[in-house]
RORO-361028 format. One record per residue (C-alpha): residue in one letter; y, x, z. Coordinates in steps of 0.2 Angstrom, whole numbers, padded with zeros to 4 digits, always signed. Example, Ala and Ser with C-alpha at 12.3 -4.5 7.8 and 13.67 -1.06 7.14 Angstrom:
A-0022+0062+0039
S-0005+0068+0036
***
This chain:
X-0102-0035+0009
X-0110-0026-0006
X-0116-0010+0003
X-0127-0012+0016
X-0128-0002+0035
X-0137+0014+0032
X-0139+0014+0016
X-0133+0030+0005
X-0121+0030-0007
X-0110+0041-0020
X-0091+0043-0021
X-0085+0037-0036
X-0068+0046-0036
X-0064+0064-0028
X-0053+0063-0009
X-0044+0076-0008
X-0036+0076+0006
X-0055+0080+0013
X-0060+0092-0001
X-0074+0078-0003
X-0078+0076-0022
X-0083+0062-0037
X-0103+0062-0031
X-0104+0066-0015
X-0116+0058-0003
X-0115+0049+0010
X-0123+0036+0024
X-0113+0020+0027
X-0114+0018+0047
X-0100+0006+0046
X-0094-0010+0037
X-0076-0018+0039
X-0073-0035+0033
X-0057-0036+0024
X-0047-0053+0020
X-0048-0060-0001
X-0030-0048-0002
X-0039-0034+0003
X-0056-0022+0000
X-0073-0021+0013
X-0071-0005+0019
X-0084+0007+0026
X-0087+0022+0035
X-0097+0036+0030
X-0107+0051+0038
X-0114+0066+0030
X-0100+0070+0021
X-0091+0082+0032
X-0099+0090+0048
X-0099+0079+0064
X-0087+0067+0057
X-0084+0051+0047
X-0075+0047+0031
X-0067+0030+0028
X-0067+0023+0011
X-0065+0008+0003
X-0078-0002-0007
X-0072+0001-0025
X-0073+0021-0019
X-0091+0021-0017
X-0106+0018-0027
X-0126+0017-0026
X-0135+0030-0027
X-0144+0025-0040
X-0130+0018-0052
X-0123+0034-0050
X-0139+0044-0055
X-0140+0033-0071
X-0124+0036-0076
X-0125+0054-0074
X-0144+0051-0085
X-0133+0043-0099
X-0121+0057-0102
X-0132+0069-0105
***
């Protein structure tokens, strides 16, 4: 697994179908081990009241690669 339990990270695409956007973020309170075919995927609190968001690995991001990234446009 990339992402560690509890630690924060930032979505890296927008979800709509949770009105959840590119940057948002979040705690990872879960991991799922996925097969070589598939992604780990997680789930995530803090990004909508009193619930969790699943997401797959290649949708969320560090904190601060995500921070650097927004640096470097600038």
């Amino acid at each position: 697994m990339k992402f560690q339990l509890f630690s924060q990270v930032a979505l890296r695409e927008d979800i709509p179908e949770f009105n959840l956007i590119k940057g948002s973020i979040g705690t990872i309170v879960e991991c799922y081990s996925a097969s070589e075919q598939q992604e780990n995927g997680y789930s995530l609190e803090g990004l909508i009241h009193q619930d969790t968001v699943e997401v797959s690995e290649s949708q969320i991001e560090e904190i601060a690669a995500s921070i650097a990234s927004v640096h470097t446009a600038i």
